[in-house]
Each structure stands twice: as structure tokens, then as C-alpha cells.
VOGU-3710 file (C-alpha; in Angstrom, 3 decimals, decimal comma):
1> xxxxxxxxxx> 0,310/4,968/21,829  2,628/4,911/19,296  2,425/3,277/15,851  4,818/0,165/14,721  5,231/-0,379/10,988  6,948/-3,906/10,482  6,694/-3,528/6,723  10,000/-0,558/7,198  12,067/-2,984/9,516  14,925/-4,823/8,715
11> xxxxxxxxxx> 15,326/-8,395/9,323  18,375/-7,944/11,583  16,581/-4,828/13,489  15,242/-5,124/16,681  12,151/-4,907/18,427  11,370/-0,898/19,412  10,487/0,786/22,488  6,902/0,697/23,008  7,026/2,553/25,964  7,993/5,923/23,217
21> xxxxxxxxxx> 5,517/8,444/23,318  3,238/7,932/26,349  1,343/10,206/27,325  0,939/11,147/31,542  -1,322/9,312/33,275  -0,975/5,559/30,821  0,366/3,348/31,974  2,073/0,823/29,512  3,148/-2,614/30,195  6,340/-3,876/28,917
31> xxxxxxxxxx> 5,736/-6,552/26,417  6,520/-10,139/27,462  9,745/-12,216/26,235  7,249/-14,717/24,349  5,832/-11,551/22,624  8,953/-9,800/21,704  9,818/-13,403/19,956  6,529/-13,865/18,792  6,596/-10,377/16,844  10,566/-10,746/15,472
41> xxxxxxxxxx> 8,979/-14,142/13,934  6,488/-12,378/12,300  8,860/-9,062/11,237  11,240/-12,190/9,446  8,652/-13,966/7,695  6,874/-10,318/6,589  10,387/-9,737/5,319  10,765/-13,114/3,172  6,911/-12,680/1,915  8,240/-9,168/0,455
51> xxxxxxxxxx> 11,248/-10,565/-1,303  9,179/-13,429/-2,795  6,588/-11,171/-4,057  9,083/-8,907/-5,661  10,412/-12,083/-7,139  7,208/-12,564/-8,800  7,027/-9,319/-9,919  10,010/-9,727/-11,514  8,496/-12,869/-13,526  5,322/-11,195/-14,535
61> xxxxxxxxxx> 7,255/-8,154/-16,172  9,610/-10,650/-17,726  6,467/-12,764/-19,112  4,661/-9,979/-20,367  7,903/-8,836/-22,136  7,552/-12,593/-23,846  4,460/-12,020/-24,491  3,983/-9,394/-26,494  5,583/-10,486/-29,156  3,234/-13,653/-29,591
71> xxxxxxxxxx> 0,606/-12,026/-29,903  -0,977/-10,803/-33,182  -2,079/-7,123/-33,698  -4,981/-5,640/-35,135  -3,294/-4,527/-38,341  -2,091/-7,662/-39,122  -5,039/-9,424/-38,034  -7,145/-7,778/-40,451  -7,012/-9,502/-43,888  -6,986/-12,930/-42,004
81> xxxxxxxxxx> -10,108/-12,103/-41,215  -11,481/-10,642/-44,279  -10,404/-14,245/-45,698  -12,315/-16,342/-43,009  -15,594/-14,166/-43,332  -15,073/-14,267/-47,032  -14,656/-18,495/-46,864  -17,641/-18,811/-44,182  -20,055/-16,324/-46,339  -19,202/-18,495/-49,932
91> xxxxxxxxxx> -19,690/-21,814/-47,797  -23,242/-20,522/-45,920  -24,328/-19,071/-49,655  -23,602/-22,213/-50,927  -25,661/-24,343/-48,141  -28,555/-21,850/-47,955  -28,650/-22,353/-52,316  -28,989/-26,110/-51,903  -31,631/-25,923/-49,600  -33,469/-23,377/-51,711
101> xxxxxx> -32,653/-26,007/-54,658  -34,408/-28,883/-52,417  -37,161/-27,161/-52,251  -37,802/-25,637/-55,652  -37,113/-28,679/-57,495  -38,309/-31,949/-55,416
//
């Protein structure tokens, strides 16, 4: 029996021969009118899914494109965070002397 990709067809194409390809001795029954209509529905709405996911396709590569200027790089990442562990180490000195101070003198 032969093999149908729907992905490949056009919108406007029709349905093909299903009877292609037998081999002696099948026998194949023609497909019903409600089936023929059935599968062109389908073949249509495969073909708008593809267009809308290439549409957001498009969107993703245009949103990464934004985004990577927003974001900040190692390099200059680096002394803003020599500053905050400089900050957080004078602050937690500073708390860990007091307490040592509590104690010691109270």
C-alpha cells in the first residue's frame, strides 16, 4: 500500500490515487466521498498549522535578536559583582564584630 505524506501537499492539490501501487491479489477499496472530504479538511488545516508555526518562528528569531542586547555579559558583569561581595562582606564583618562586642563587653 502506498504511503501519503499530507505535510508535501498543497492546499489547492487534490486527493491522490490510492489505488497506485497495488500489488496482485489486494484488493483496495476506493475511499468514500465523506472520506475524500474528510482528508482535504485535514490537508487545509495541516497547511494553515504550518504557516502559523513558521510565523512563530519568525517571532522567536526576531525576540532573541531583541534580546541579546539586554542582557549583560560576563565581562561586564564582573566588577558589579566584585562591588556587591565587597559591600555584603564589610556589612556581615561589621554585624559579626557587634555581636562579638555584645558578648565581650556585657
Amino acid at each position: 500500500m502506498a504511503s501519503i505524506n499530507f505535510m508535501n501537499m498543497d492546499i489547492d492539490q487534490k486527493v491522490p490515487n490510492y489505488n497506485k501501487g497495488s500489488k496482485a491479489g489486494q484488493v483496495h477499496k476506493k475511499p468514500s466521498s465523506d472520506t475524500i472530504k474528510f482528508m482535504e479538511k485535514i490537508n487545509v488545516e495541516l497547511c494553515y498549522i504550518k504557516k502559523e508555526i513558521n510565523g512563530m518562528k519568525d517571532t522567536l528569531h526576531e525576540f532573541i535578536d531583541k534580546c541579546d542586547n539586554r542582557y549583560v555579559s560576563k565581562d561586564r558583569f564582573s566588577p558589579v559583582e566584585k562591588i556587591a561581595y565587597g559591600l555584603i562582606s564589610l556589612i556581615g564583618a561589621g554585624f559579626i564584630g557587634g555581636l562579638i562586642y555584645l558578648l565581650i563587653y556585657q
